[in-house]
C-alpha positions, 0 to 999 in steps of 0.5 A: 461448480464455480463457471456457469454460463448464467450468472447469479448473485446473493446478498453478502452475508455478514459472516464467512466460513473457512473454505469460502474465504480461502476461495474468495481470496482464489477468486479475487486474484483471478479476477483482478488479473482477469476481470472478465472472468467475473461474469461466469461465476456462480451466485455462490462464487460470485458473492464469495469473490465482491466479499474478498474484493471489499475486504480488500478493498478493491471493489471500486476498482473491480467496478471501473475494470468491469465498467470500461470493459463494457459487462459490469450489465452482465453481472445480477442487479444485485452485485451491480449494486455493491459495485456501484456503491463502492464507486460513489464511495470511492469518488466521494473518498477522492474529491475529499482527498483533492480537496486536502492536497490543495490545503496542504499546497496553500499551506506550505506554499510560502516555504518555496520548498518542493512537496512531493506527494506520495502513494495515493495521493501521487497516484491520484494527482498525477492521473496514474492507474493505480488511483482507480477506485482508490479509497484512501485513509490519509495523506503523505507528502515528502520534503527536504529533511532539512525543512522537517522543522519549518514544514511542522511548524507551519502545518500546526499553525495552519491548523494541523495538530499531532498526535498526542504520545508519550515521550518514547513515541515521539523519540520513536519518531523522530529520531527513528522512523522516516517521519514525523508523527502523524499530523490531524486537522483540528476541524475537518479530522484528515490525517497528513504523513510527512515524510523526509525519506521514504524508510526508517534510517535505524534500519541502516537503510539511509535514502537521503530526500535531496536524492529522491526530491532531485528527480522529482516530478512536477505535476503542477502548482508547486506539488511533485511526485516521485520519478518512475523509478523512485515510484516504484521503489517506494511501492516496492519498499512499503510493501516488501520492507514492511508488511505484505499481509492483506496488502493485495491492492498495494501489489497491484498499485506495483502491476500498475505502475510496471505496466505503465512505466515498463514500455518506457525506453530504458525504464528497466535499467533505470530502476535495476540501476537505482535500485542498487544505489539505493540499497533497495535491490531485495524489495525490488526483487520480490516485488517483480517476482510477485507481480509476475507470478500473483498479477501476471505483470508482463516483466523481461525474463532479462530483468527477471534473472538480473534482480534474481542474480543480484538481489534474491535471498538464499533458497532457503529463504526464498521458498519461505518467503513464497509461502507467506506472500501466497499465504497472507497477501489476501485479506480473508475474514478466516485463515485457520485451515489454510496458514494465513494467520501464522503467515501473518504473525510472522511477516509482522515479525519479519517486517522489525526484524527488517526496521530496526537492528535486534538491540533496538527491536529488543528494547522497543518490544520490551516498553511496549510490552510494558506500556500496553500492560500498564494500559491494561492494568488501568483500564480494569481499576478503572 
């Protein structure tokens, strides 16, 4: 029995078998879609369902949702609890973010050049939903590639510092990806993205940033994000050109964003259309095939078929793809009986296959191979 008309709640326990993991990660969905549905779990269910969000990192979230839907007080003082925690978490998590994007803003502000923020860091300075009980790791920003140079330089000098790595990863990096390598602060140890597009160019997939930072908008002294459609085009492109494994929370950054900016007038064409000077069209479409069927995103059966005729993969490839997004895209402590560890493995394959040409990936798989065996080889002399 999952639905009682009393509900109960049971400490988390700290290990979790195989079946409820995998109904955890049932539970979770349905929640996210229909938070309500919460209060007439079962202490068993319940329990189940604050684990997956955790593990995913959506239980700040499920609290604001359940708190502005006035019946967070009818869950158990227990799971009131964990809720209320992640919410403080979360709060804590964003003033420290606010705080850095400010630091960046005074560092970079004498370049005259446009900071666009990305992700979360968007998300939270332009008071959108997806920033909602949001936890986030680091920061991105995106600026003008031709500026890469200036913007590191005066980012070390403000008391950034990169990461140490090998000459291949800085080539890695630099010649190969859509950033420069990771920057830390020396003293408060915040971890800043700079960006100067939004995918890696040895994929062939080439976005100059002047056409990203043109449309731009601004929220403010001196910091922009990215217009509705690019939005969404980057949250479609980190999620579906790269790895969509555990990544539950970024697909509903995507509900978000489509619900916000669905009702807009000629939001749609606008997207379809830059999708398609993007070369961005099969990201696109596997994000709005996701969002309607695993997040019930309301979406135009017109948009629907348009991406579906324009920009879906062969049958074949499509009904692949259905089993490893259902599969992986929740977080679960287990995945031996339901797929989702096989799933995983082979949505990190897709995810180089799709970054890099096979000549490229045969050669970066080979000195990396020999890299971490080199790795091994001194931590056991040592």
């Amino acid at each position: 029995m999952v639905e009682v008309d009393t509900p109960g709640c049971s400490p988390a326990s700290p290990v979790r078998t195989e079946a409820p993991a995998v109904r955890g990660a049932a539970l979770l969905m349905r929640s996210m879609r229909d938070p309500a549905s919460i209060t007439r779990l079962d202490a068993e269910a319940l329990d189940d369902v604050l684990y997956a969000a955790h593990r995913n990192r959506l239980l700040a979230r499920l609290e604001h949702d359940l708190s502005g839907l006035g019946i967070l007080q009818d869950l158990p003082e227990a799971a009131q609890r964990r809720l209320a925690s992640a919410r403080i978490q979360a709060h804590v998590n964003a003033v420290t973010w606010r705080f850095e994007i400010d630091r960046v803003r005074r560092a970079l502000a004498g370049l005259g050049i446009r900071i666009v923020l990305l992700k979360g860091a968007a998300y939270q300075r332009a008071g959108l939903p997806p920033a909602r009980g949001r936890f986030s790791v680091d920061l991105d920003i995106l600026v003008p590639a031709a500026d890469i140079g200036r913007v590191e330089w005066t980012l070390i000098n403000g008391g950034w510092e990169p990461a140490k790595m090998n000459a291949y990863d800085q080539h890695y990096y630099r010649d190969w990806m859509h950033q420069i390598p990771p920057l830390t602060h020396g003293k408060r140890g915040t971890e800043l993205d700079v960006h100067h597009t939004i995918f890696p160019p040895v994929s062939g997939i080439r976005i100059a940033s002047e056409t990203l930072l043109a449309d731009a908008v601004s929220v403010g002294d001196g910091l922009w994000v990215l217009s509705p459609a690019d939005m969404v085009l980057h949250a479609a492109t980190h999620l579906f050109q790269e790895n969509p494994a555990g990544r539950l929370r970024d697909l509903l950054d995507l509900h978000d964003l489509l619900a916000l900016f669905g009702p807009r007038a000629a939001f749609w064409e606008s997207l379809t259309g830059r999708a398609r000077r993007l070369g961005l069209g099969r990201p696109l479409y596997y994000s709005l095939r996701y969002a309607a069927d695993l997040t019930g995103t309301a979406i135009p059966a017109a948009v629907l078929a348009e991406t579906e005729a324009a920009f879906a993969p062969n049958a074949l490839q499509l009904r692949l793809m259905d089993w490893l997004v259902r599969s992986a895209i929740v977080a679960r402590s287990s995945d031996r009986e339901s797929g989702g560890g096989l799933a995983r493995f082979l949505l990190f394959a897709r995810s180089h296959w799709i970054k890099m040409p096979l000549g490229v990936l045969l050669r970066h798989t080979a000195v990396k191979l020999v890299h971490r065996m080199r790795e091994r080889k001194a931590t056991e002399k040592g």
